[in-house]
C-alpha positions in Angstrom: 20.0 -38.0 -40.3 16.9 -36.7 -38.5 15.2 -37.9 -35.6 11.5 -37.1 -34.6 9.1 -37.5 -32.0 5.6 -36.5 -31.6 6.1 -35.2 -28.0 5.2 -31.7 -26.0 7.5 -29.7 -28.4 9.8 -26.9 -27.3 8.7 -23.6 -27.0 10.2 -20.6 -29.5 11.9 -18.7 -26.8 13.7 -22.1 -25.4 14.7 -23.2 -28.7 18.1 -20.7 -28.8 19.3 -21.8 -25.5 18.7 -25.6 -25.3 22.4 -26.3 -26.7 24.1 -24.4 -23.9 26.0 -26.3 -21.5 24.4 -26.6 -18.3 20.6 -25.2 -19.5 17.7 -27.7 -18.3 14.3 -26.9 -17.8 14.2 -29.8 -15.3 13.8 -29.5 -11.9 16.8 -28.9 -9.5 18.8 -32.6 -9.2 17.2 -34.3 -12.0 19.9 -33.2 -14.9 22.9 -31.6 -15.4 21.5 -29.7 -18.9 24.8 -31.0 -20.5 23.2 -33.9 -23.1 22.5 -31.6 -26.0 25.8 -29.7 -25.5 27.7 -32.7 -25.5 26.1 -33.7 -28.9 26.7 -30.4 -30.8 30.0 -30.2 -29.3 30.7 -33.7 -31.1 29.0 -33.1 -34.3 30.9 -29.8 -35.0 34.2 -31.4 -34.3 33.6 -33.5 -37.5 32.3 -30.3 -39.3 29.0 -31.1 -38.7 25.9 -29.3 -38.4 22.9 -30.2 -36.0 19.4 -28.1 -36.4 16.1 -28.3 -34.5 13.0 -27.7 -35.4 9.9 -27.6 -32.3 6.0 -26.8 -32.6 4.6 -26.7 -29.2 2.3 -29.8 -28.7 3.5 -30.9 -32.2 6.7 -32.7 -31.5 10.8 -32.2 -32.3 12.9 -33.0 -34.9 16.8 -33.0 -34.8 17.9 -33.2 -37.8 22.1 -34.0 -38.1 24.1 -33.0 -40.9 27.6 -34.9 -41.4 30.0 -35.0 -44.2 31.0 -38.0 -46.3 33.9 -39.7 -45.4 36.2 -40.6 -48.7 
């Protein structure tokens, strides 16, 4: 599963540190910078995998890696 948007893009040196709990480049009271953490915190408790890829003024893609069910 991917998703993708065509929005303002996350820089390079942002990139590594977006998954850790509690990082937000939002000002002070406006998030708690625990949304992405939460979500790759779920997806690797089913032995998933979750990847981004960012090009400044280019847009984001998640893309979400989960394993079949049998």
């Amino acid at each position: 599963i991917s998703i993708n948007d065509n929005g303002h893009g996350i820089p390079k040196e942002l990139q590594e540190r977006i998954f850790d709990p509690f990082f937000t480049t939002k000002a002070p009271g406006s998030g708690t910078g625990l949304g992405l953490a939460i979500v790759r915190s779920l997806v690797t408790s089913m032995n998933g995998k979750i990847t981004v890829h960012s090009e400044v003024e280019k847009g984001t893609t998640f893309a979400f890696e989960l394993p079949a069910v049998g």
